[in-house]
C-alpha positions as CSV (number, residue, x, y, z in Angstrom):
1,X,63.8,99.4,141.8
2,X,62.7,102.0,139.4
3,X,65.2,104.9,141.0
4,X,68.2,101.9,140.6
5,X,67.3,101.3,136.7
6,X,66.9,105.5,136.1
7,X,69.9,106.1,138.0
8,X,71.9,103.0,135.8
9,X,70.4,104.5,132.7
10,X,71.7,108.5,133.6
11,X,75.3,106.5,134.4
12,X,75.1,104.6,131.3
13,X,74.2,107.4,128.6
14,X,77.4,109.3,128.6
15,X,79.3,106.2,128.8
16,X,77.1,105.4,125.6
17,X,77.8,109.1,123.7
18,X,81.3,108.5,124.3
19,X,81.8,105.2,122.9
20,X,79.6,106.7,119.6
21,X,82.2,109.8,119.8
22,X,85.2,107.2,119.4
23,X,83.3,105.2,116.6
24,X,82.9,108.2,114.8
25,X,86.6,109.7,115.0
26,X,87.5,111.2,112.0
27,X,90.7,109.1,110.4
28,X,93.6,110.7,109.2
29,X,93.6,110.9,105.5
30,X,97.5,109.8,105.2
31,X,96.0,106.3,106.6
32,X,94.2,106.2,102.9
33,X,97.9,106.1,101.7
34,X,98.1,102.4,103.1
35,X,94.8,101.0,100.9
36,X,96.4,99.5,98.3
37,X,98.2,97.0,100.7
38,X,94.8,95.9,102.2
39,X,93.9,92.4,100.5
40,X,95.5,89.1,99.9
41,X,98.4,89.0,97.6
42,X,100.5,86.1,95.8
43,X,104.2,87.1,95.7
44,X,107.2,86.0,94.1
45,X,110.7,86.9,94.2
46,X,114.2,86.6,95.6
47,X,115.9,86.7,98.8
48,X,119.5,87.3,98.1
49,X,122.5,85.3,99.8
50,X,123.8,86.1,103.7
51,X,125.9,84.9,106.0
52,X,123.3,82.6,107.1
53,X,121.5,81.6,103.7
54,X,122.4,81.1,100.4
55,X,120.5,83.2,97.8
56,X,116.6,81.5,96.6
57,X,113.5,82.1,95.0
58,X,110.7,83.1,97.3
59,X,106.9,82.6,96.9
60,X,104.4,84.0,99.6
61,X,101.3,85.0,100.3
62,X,100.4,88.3,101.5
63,X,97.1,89.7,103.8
64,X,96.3,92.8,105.0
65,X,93.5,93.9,106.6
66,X,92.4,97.3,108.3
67,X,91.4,96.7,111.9
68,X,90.4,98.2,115.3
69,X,88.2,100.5,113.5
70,X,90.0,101.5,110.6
71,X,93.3,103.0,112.2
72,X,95.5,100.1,111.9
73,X,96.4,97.7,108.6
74,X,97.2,94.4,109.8
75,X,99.4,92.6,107.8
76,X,100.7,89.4,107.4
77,X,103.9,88.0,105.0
78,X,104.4,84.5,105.1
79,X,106.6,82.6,102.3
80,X,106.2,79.0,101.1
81,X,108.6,76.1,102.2
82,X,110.2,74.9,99.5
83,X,113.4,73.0,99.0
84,X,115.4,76.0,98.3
85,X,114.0,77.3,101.2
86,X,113.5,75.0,104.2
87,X,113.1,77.8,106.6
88,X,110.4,80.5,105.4
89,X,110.2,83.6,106.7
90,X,107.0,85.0,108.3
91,X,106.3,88.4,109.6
92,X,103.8,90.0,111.2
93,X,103.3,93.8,111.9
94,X,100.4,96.4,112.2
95,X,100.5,99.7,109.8
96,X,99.0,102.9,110.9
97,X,99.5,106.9,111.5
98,X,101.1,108.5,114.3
99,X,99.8,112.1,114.5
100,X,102.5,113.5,117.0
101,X,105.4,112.7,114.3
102,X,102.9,113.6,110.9
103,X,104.6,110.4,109.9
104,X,103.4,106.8,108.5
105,X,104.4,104.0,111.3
106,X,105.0,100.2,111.0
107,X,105.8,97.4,114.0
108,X,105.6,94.0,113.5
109,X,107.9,90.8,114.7
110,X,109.0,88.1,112.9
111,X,109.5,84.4,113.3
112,X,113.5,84.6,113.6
113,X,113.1,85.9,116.7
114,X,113.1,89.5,115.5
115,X,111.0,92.9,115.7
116,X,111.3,96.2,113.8
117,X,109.8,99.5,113.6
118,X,109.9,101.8,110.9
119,X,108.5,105.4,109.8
120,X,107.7,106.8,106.3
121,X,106.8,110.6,105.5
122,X,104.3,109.1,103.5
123,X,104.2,108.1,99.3
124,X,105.8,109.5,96.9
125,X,104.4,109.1,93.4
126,X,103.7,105.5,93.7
127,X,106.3,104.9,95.8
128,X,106.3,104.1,100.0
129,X,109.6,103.9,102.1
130,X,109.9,103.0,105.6
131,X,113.3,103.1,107.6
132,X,113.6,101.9,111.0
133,X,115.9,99.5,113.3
134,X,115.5,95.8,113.0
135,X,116.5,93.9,115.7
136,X,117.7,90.6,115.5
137,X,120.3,87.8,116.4
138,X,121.7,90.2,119.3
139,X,121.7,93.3,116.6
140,X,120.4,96.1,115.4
141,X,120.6,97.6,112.3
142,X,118.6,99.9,109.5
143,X,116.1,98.5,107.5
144,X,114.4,99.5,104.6
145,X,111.4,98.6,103.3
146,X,110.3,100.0,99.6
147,X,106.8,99.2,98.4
148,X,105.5,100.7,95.1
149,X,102.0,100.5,92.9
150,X,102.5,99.0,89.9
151,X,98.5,99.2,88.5
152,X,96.3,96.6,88.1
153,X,96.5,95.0,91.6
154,X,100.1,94.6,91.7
155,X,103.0,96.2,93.8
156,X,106.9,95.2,94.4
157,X,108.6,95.1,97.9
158,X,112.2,95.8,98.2
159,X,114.1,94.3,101.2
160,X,117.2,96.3,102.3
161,X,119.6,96.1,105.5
162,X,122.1,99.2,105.6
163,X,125.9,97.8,106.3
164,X,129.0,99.8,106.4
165,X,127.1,102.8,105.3
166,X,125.5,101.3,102.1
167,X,122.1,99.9,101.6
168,X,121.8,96.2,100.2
169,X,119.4,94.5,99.2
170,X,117.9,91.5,101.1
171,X,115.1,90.7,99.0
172,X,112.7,92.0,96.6
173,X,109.6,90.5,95.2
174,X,106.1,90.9,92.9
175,X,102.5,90.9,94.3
176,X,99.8,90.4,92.5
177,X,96.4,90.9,94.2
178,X,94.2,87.8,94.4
């Protein structure tokens, strides 16, 4: 009985240095780039006029959070029915770093049925830009999502699609942190 428990506890002891060695994995520093998104936010804006919506005011609420152990900010945008706008949009998405490409990354998927992916070579100023493919309806096309710090708990979010060569704007609104 006593040789089974040693020989559990030798078996168990690297298992346990390892697991300390992953909790205590040095972060990238461009992750520190993300921490002014972590929080709740209150959001207002506009989402301009498609094809398959007229334009309207938005209002939304914001979270983000840093999760499994610091290398990913969760984040959640999620607008307010109104009735100007009957059919909110919601995304969902995860933030992080991806080391091989030196470059900021961003998944997420929506509740329209669609998912996107974007990379950013980090801030600039006080300025963040992703671009990546959106996929959705059957499509895909370039996105771009502009994020910038405007002091005092607040950033703006610009929205854009890129058709026939030119960016347009989809959306853009205010956050205040709460």
């Amino acid at each position: 009985m006593k040789k089974t428990a040693l020989i559990c506890l030798l078996l168990l002891f690297p298992m346990a240095a390892l697991a300390d060695h992953h909790d205590d994995a040095k972060l990238d520093p461009m992750l520190r780039q993300l921490d002014f998104m972590a929080g709740t936010f209150r959001c207002s804006g506009t989402a301009f006029a498609t094809p398959d919506m007229p334009q309207h005011a938005t209002s939304a609420e914001v979270t983000g959070k840093w999760d499994e152990s610091g290398y990913w900010l969760a984040a959640t945008y999620a607008e307010k029915k109104s009735a100007e706008n009957p059919k909110p949009f919601r995304f969902t998405g995860f933030f992080g770093y991806d080391p091989e490409i030196k470059k900021l990354i961003v998944g997420g998927v929506d509740n329209m049925g669609g998912y996107s992916s974007g990379t950013s070579d980090g801030t600039r100023g006080d300025t963040l830009v992703f671009t990546g493919p959106w996929h959705m309806h059957g499509k895909t096309v370039n996105s771009r999502d502009t994020f910038r710090k405007l002091g005092n708990g607040r950033m703006s979010h610009t929205g854009e699609l890129e058709q026939n060569g030119k960016w347009v704007k989809i959306g853009e609104e205010t956050c205040t942190k709460q």
